[in-house]
C-alpha positions as CSV (number, residue, x, y, z in Angstrom):
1,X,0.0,0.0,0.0
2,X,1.8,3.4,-0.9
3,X,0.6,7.0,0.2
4,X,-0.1,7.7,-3.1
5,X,-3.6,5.0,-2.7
6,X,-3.8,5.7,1.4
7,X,-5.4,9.2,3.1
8,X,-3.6,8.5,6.3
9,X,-2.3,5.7,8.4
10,X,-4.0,3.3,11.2
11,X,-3.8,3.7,15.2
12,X,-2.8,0.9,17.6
13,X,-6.8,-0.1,17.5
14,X,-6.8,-0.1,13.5
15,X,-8.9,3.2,13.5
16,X,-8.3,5.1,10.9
17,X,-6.7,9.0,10.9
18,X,-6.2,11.3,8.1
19,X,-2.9,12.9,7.5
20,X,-2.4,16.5,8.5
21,X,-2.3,19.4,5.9
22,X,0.7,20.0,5.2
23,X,0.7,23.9,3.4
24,X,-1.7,25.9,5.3
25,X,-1.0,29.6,3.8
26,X,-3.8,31.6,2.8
27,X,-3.9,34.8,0.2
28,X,-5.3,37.6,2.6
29,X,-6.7,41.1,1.1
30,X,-4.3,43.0,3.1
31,X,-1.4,45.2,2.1
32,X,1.6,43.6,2.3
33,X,0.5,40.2,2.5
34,X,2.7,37.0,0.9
35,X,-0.2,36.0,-0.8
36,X,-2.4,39.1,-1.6
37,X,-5.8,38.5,-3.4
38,X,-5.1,39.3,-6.9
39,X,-7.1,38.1,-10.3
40,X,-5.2,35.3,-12.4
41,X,-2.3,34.9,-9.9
42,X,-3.3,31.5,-8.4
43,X,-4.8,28.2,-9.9
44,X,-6.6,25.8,-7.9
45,X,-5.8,22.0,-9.1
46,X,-8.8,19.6,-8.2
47,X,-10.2,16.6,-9.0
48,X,-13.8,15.8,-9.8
49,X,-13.2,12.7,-7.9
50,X,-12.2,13.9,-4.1
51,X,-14.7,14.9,-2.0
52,X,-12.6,17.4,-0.4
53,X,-11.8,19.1,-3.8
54,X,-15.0,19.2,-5.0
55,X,-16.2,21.6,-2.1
56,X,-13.5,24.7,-3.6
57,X,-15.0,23.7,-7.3
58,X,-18.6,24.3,-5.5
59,X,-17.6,27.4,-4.3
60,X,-15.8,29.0,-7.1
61,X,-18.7,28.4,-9.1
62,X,-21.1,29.4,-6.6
63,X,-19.2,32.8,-6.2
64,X,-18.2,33.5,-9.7
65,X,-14.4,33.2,-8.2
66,X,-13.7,30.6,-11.3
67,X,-13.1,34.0,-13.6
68,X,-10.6,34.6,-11.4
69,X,-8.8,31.5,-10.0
70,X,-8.0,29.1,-12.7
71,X,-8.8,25.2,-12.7
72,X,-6.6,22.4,-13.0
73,X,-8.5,19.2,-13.4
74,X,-6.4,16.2,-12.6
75,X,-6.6,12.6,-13.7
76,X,-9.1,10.5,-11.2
77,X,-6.5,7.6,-11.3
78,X,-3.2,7.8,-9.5
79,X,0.2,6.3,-10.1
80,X,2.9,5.9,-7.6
81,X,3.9,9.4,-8.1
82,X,0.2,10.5,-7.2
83,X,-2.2,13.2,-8.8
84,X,-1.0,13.2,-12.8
85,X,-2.0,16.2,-15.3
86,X,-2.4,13.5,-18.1
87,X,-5.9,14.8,-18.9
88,X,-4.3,17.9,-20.8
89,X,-2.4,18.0,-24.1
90,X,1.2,16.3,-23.4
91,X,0.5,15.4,-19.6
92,X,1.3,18.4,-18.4
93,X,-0.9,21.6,-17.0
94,X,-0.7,24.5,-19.5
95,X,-0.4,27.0,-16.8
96,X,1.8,25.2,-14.7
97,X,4.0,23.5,-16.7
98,X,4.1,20.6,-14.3
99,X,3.0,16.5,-15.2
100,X,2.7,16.0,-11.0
101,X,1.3,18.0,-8.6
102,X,4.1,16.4,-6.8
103,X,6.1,18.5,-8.6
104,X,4.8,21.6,-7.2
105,X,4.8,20.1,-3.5
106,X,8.2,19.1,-3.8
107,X,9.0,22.9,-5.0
108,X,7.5,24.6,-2.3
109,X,9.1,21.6,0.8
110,X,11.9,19.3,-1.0
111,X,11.3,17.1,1.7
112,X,8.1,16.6,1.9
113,X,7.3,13.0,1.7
114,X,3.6,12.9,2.6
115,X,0.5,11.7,0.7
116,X,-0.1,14.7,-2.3
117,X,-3.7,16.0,-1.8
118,X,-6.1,18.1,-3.6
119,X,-7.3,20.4,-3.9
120,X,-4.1,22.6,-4.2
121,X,-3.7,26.7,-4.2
122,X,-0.8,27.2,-5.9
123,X,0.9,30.5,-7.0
124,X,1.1,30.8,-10.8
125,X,4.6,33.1,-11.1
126,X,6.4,30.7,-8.5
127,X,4.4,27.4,-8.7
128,X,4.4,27.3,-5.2
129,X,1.6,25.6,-3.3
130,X,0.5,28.5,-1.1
131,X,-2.8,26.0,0.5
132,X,-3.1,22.1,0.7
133,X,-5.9,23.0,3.5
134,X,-9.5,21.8,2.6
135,X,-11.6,23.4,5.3
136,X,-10.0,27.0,5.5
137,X,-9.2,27.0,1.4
138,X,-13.4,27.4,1.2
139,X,-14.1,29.7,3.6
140,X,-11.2,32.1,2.7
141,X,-12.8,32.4,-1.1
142,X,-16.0,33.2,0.8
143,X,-14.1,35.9,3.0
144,X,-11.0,37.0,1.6
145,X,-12.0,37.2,-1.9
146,X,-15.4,39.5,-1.0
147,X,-14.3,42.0,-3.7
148,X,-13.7,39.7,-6.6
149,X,-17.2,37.6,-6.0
150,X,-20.0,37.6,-9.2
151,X,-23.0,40.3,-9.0
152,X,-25.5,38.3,-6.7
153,X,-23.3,35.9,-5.5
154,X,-24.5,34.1,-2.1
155,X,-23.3,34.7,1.1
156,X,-21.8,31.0,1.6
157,X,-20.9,32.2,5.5
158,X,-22.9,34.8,6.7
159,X,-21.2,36.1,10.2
160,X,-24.4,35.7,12.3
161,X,-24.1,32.1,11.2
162,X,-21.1,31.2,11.7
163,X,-20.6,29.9,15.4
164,X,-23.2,27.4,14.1
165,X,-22.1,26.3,10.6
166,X,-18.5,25.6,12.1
167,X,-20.8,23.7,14.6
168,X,-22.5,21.1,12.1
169,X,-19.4,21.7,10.3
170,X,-17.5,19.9,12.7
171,X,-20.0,17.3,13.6
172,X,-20.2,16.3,9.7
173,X,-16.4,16.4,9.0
174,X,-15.9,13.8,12.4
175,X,-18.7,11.4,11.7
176,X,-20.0,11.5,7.8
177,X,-17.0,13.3,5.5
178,X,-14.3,11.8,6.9
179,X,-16.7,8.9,9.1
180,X,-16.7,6.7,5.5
181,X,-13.2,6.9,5.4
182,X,-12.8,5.8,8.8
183,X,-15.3,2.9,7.7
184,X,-13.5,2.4,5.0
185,X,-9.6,2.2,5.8
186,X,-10.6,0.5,9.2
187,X,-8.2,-2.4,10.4
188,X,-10.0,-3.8,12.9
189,X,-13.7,-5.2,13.8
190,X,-14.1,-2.5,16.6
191,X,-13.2,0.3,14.6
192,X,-15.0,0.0,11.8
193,X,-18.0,-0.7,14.0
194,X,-17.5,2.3,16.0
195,X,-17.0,4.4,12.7
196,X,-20.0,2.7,10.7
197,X,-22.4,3.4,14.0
198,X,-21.3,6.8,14.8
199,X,-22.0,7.8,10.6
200,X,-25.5,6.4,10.7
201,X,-26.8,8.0,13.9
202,X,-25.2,11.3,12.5
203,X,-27.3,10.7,9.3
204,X,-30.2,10.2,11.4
205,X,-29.0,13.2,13.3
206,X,-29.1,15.2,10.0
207,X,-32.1,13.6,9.0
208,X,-34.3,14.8,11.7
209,X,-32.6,18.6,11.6
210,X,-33.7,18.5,7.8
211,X,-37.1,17.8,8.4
212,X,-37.4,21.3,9.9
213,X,-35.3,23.0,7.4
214,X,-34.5,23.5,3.7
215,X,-30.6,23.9,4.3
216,X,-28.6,23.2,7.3
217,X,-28.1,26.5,8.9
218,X,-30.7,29.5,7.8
219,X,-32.9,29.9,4.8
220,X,-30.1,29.5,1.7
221,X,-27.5,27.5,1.3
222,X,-24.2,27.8,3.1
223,X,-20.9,26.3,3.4
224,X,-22.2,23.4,5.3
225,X,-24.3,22.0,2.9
226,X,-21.8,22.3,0.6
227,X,-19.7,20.1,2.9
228,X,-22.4,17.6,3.6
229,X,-23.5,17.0,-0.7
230,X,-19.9,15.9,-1.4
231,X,-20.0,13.3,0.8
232,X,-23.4,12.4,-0.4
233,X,-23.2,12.5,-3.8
234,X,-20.8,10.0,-3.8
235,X,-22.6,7.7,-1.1
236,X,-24.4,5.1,-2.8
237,X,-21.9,5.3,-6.1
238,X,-19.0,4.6,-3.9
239,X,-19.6,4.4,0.2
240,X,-22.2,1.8,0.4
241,X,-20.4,-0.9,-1.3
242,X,-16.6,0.0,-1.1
243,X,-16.1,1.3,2.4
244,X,-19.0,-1.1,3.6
245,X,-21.2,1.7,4.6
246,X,-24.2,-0.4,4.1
247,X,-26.5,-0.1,7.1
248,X,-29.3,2.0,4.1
249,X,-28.1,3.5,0.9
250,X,-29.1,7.5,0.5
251,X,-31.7,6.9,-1.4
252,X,-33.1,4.6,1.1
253,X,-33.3,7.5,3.7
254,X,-36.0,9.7,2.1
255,X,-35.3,13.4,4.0
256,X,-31.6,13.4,3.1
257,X,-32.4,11.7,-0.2
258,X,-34.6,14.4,-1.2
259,X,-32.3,17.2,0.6
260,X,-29.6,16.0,-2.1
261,X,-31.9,16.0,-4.9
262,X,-32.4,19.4,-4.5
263,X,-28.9,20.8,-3.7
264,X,-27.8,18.5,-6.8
265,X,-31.0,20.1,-9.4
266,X,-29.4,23.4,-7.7
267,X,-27.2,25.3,-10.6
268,X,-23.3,24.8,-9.4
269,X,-23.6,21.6,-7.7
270,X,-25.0,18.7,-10.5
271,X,-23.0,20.2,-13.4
272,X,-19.5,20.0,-11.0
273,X,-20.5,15.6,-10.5
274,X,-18.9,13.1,-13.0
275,X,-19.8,9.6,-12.0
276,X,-17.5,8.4,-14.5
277,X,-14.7,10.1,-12.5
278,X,-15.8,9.3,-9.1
279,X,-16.3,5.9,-9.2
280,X,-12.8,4.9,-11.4
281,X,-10.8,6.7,-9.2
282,X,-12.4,4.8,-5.8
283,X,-12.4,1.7,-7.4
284,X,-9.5,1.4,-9.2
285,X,-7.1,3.3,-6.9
286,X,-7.0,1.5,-3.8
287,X,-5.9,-1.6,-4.0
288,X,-6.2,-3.1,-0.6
289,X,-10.0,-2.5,-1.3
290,X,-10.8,-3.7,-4.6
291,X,-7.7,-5.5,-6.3
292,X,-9.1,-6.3,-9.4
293,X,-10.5,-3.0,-10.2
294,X,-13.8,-3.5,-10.8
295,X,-16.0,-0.8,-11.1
296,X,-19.6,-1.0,-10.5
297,X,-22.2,-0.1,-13.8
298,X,-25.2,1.4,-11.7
299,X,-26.4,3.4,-9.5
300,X,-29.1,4.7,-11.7
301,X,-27.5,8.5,-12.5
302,X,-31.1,9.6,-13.8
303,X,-32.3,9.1,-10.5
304,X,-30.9,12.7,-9.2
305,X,-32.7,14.6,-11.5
306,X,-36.5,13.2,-10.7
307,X,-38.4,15.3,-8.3
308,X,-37.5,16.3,-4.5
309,X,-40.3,18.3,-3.2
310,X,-38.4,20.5,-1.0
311,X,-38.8,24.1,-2.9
């Protein structure tokens, strides 16, 4: 098993924890600052496959911020050298110049010699990677970037909400984003167990908040549910079956079943999902898993798009 397949490593009780971020800069709209907010300087590199990456594509769309960072998509499957740019003319990023993203890691800490993760910030002029961090890399386009966001863009963090989107933020990120994972890469009986039961009474957790409420936290949607779709859009493509989360598939729990519907039918969310990508890289990418690399022909795609009821 190499870093380039694993997310992390195994405790003495075969529990599962993620690595750390590693680069945890972040551009700031200040004079002065290393990083300052400026159109066309960076480029975010993501994969349409990673949970965690697809959050920042969400939100640049969302915010009208992908006129002004640039994209790099990267292959969904991995080599031993991890994320590959083979998806653009020659295997390499136009912008970047680069055929790894390793490359650009190794740049910016020569020795680094963690697991390369998306999604990546990474200054342009240098080719530096200024942000490897997921959870802050979102919420700094939604509060760093204000002036550079679309006519009519949506307040993704609103301040009186925040104290209670980092709230279900962090209940989510323990027990449902990174909770499959935990199911998934267990090692032992007892963790998995504990993982796979603390996942479904959060779901049921979520379920019941839902009932009450459109979105998570106020009236539109915010950077939680944004958190919570990326983890369910790829649920009962990938979760279910391949990390064993198999208590009920999503569209066996009808609240959050409906709740994604809608967030997916929403423009910015179901145009930023490839199946196709999601479910090669899961399956054929870690080995330990699924050895023979077999990936799954349904769920039924055409199922997000019927009716949810919950406008």
């Amino acid at each position: 098993m190499t870093r380039a397949q694993f997310a992390g490593e195994t405790d003495d009780a075969g529990g599962f924890k993620r690595q750390r971020n590693r680069f945890t800069d972040r551009p700031a709209d200040v004079e002065g600052a290393r990083w300052p907010v400026e159109a066309g300087r960076y480029r975010m590199v993501w994969s349409r496959a990673c949970p965690w990456a697809h959050r920042s594509r969400i939100v640049l769309g969302l915010l009208g911020l992908d006129e002004v960072i640039s994209l790099a998509t990267v292959d969904p499957l991995r080599d031993e050298r991890g994320w590959r740019f083979t998806l653009d003319p020659d295997g390499r990023d136009p912008v970047l110049g680069i055929r790894y993203l390793s490359e650009a890691y190794l740049a910016t800490d020569p020795s680094y010699d963690g697991r390369v993760t998306v999604p990546a910030l990474i200054d342009i002029e240098s080719g530096l990677v200024v942000s490897n961090d997921f959870p802050q890399v979102t919420l700094d386009l939604s509060t760093e970037w204000t002036r550079f966001h679309r006519p009519g863009a949506p307040d993704l963090y609103p301040e009186p909400l925040r104290e209670e989107i980092d709230h279900v933020n962090e209940l989510v990120y323990r027990d449902v984003n990174n909770g499959v994972y935990r199911c998934g890469f267990a090692s032992s009986q007892a963790a998995y167990e504990k993982a796979f039961h603390a996942l479904f009474d959060r779901l049921d957790w979520l379920s019941s908040r839902l009932e009450r409420s459109r979105y998570l936290v106020g009236e539109s949607v915010t950077e939680a549910d944004i958190r919570l779709f990326t983890t369910l859009v790829r649920f009962d493509a990938v979760y279910h079956g391949h990390f064993k989360c198999n208590l009920r598939k999503l569209s066996e729990m009808p609240v959050l079943w409906a709740y994604a519907r809608d967030l997916f039918q929403t423009p910015g969310f179901g145009d930023t999902v490839d199946f196709d990508h999601i479910k090669r890289h899961y399956y054929c990418t870690h080995d330990q898993i699924n050895p023979n690399h077999i990936v799954p022909a349904g769920p039924d795609e055409s199922a997000w798009l019927t009716p949810h009821g919950r406008d």
